[in-house]
N, C-alpha and C positions, 0 to 999 in steps of 0.2 A: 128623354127630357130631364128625368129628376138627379139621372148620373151628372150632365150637363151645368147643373142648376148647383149642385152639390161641389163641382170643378169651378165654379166662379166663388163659391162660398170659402173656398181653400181653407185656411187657416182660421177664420173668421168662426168656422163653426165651434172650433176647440174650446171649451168655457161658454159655451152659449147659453140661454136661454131661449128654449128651442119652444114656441106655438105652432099643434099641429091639427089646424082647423078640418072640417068634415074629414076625418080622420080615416075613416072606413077602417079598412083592417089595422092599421098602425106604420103602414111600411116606410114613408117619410120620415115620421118621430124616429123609428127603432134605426134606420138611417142614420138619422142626425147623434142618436147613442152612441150610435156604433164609430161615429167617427170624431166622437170625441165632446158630446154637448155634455155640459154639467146634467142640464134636467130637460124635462120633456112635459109639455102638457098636451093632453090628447083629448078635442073634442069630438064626441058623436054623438048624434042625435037620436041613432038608432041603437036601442039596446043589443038587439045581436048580433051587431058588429062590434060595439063596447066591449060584449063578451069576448069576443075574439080578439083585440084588443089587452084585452085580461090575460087571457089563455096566453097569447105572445110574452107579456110580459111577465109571466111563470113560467113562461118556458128559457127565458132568460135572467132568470132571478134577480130581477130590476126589484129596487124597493118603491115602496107607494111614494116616497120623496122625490125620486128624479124621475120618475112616469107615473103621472097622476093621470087618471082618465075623468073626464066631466060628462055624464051622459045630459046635452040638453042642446039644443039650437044653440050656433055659434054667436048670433049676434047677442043672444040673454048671456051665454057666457062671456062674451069678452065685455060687457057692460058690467060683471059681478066680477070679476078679476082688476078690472079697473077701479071700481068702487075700494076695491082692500089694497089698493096699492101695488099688483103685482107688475114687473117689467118684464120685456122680451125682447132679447136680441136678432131674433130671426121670428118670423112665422110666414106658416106655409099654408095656404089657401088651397082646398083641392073639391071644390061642389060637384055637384053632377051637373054636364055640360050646359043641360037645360034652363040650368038658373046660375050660370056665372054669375053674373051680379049681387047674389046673393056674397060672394066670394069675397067680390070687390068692397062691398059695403061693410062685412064686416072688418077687411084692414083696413080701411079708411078711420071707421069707428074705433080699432087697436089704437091708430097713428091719434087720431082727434083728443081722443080721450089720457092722450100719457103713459097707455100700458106699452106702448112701443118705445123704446129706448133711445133717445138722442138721433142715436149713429144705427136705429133699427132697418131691417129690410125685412119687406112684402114679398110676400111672393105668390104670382098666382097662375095655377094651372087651370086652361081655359082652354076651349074650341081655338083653332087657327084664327076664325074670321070673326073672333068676339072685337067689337068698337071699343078695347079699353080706352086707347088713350081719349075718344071722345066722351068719356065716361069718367075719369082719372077727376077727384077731387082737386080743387087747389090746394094749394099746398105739398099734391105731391108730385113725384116726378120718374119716370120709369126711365132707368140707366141701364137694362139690358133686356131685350127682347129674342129668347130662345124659340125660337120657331122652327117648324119641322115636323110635314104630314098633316095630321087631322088635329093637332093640338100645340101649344104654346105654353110657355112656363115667363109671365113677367115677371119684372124682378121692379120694384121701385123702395122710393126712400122718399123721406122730405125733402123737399124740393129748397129749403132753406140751410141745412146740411153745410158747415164751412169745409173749404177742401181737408184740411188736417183732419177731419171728421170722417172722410171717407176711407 
């Protein structure tokens, strides 16, 4: 899914500002590095995955500027990045299946709030038979739906978005 997710992002990701929510080990953010994002923000919740996290990012002598890791719940952090002005051109959603919503709410909150950029894309990896679009805020609107097996990766943007924007 995230190879998939990564093929529709093409060129888009190069200069990015790459958000990468429950972040677990890092493999999304260091992904999105690796294929060209200016920076990387890496939220987790759990310190010892942050560790690891860490660990990755010495292991690829990333400076603390373009992979910053934030240990705290995604929705207090993207509310504290938002408060200081921070933008993002992508960010990537990845909860434990049990609590997608959890996922959705906080890009909702990214897009609500301004921390998502104009022309930003969501992205949320989810159970197959999660109800997003029944769930999907106004204002936004999901332009591609990666499905396949036990899980899903949606893709959405504002739904306001002029075509030159896409």
């Amino acid at each position: 899914m995230r190879e998939r997710a990564f093929a529709v992002f093409g060129e888009r990701v190069v200069g990015a500002r790459f958000l990468d929510l429950f972040s677990g080990t890092g493999a999304v953010g260091l992904e999105a590095l690796s294929r060209g994002a200016s920076t990387v923000v890496f939220v987790e919740r759990h310190r010892g995955a942050a560790r690891i996290i860490s660990d990755n990012r010495a292991l690829f002598e990333l400076e603390d500027d373009r992979a910053r890791i934030l240990v705290q719940p995604a929705a207090a952090a993207v509310a504290s990045m938002a408060r200081r002005g921070e933008t993002f051109d992508v960010a990537w959603a990845d909860p434990p299946f049990e609590s997608w919503e959890e996922g959705l709410e906080a890009l909702a909150v990214a897009f609500a709030t301004g921390l998502m950029a104009s022309a930003g894309m969501g992205c949320l990896e989810c159970p197959e038979r999660a109800a997003v679009e029944t769930a999907l805020p106004e204002g936004l609107e999901i332009f591609r739906d990666l499905g396949g097996g036990a899980s899903r990766v949606v893709l959405m943007r504002r739904s306001n978005v002029g075509e030159l924007d896409r």
